[in-house]
C-alpha positions in Angstrom: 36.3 15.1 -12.2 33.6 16.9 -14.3 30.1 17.8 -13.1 28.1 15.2 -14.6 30.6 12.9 -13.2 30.3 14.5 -9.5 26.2 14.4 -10.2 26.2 10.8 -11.3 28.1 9.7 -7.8 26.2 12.2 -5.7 22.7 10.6 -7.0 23.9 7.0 -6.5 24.7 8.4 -3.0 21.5 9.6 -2.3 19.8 6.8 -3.9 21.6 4.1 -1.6 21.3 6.1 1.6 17.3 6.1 0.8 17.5 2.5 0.4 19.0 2.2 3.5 22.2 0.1 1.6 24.8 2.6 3.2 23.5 3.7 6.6 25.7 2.4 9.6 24.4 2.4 13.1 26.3 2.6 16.1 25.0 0.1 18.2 24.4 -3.2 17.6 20.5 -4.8 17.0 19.0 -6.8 20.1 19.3 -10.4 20.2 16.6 -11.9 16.9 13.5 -13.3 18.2 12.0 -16.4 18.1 9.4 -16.6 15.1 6.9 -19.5 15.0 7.3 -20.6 11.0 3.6 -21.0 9.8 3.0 -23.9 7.3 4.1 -23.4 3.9 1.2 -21.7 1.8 2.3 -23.2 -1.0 5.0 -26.0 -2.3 7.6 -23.6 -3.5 7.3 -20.9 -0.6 10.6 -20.1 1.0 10.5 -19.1 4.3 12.0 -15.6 5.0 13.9 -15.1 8.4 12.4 -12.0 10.5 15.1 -9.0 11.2 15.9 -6.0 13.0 15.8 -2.8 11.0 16.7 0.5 12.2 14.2 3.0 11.6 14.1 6.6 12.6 16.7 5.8 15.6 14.8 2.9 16.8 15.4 -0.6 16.4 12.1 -2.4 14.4 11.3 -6.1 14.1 10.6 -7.0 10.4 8.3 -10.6 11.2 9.4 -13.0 8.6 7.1 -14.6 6.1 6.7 -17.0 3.1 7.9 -15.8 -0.8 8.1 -17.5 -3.9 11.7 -17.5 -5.2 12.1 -15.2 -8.2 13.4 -19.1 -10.4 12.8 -22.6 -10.2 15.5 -24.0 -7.3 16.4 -20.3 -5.6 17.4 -20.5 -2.3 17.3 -17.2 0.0 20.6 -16.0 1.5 19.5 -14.2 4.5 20.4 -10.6 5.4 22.8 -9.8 8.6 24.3 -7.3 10.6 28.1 -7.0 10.4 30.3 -5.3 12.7 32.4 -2.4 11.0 34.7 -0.1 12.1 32.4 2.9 11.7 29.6 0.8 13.6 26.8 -2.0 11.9 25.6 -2.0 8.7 22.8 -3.9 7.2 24.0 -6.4 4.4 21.2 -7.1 2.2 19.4 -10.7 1.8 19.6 -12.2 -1.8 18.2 -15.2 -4.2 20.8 -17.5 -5.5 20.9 -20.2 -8.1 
């Protein structure tokens, strides 16, 4: 493999571990919380689940809140924890048509 090859990979690396896509943690998150779900601000407003995130070896509540889908008709897949042989990884949320 050539060095601009190795770079490209190595930056993609770094870039998802800062964005938290690859980091695996070895416990499990508590049990979610029960979040009171506010009126709708708006028509479209999509209510967003609250999570745990894992910050700095801590486990944080994220409260969840209203957004405005990114289209007409979106509908929010919500994030998760899943269970991994290495230990739990956070699997991203997502709009879908």
């Amino acid at each position: 493999m050539n060095r601009r090859a190795v770079a490209l990979i190595a930056a993609v690396a770094l870039t998802m571990s800062v964005m938290g896509c690859v980091e695996v943690v070895r416990t499990g998150p508590p049990p979610p919380r029960v979040e009171v779900r506010t009126v709708a601000p708006y028509p479209e407003a999509v209510w967003i689940d609250g999570h745990w995130d894992y910050r700095g070896g801590n486990w944080v509540w994220l409260q969840g809140h209203w957004e405005r889908g990114p289209f007409p008709g979106a509908t929010w897949i919500p994030g998760h924890w899943r269970e991994t042989p290495n230990g739990w990884k956070w699997i991203p949320g997502h709009w879908k048509q």
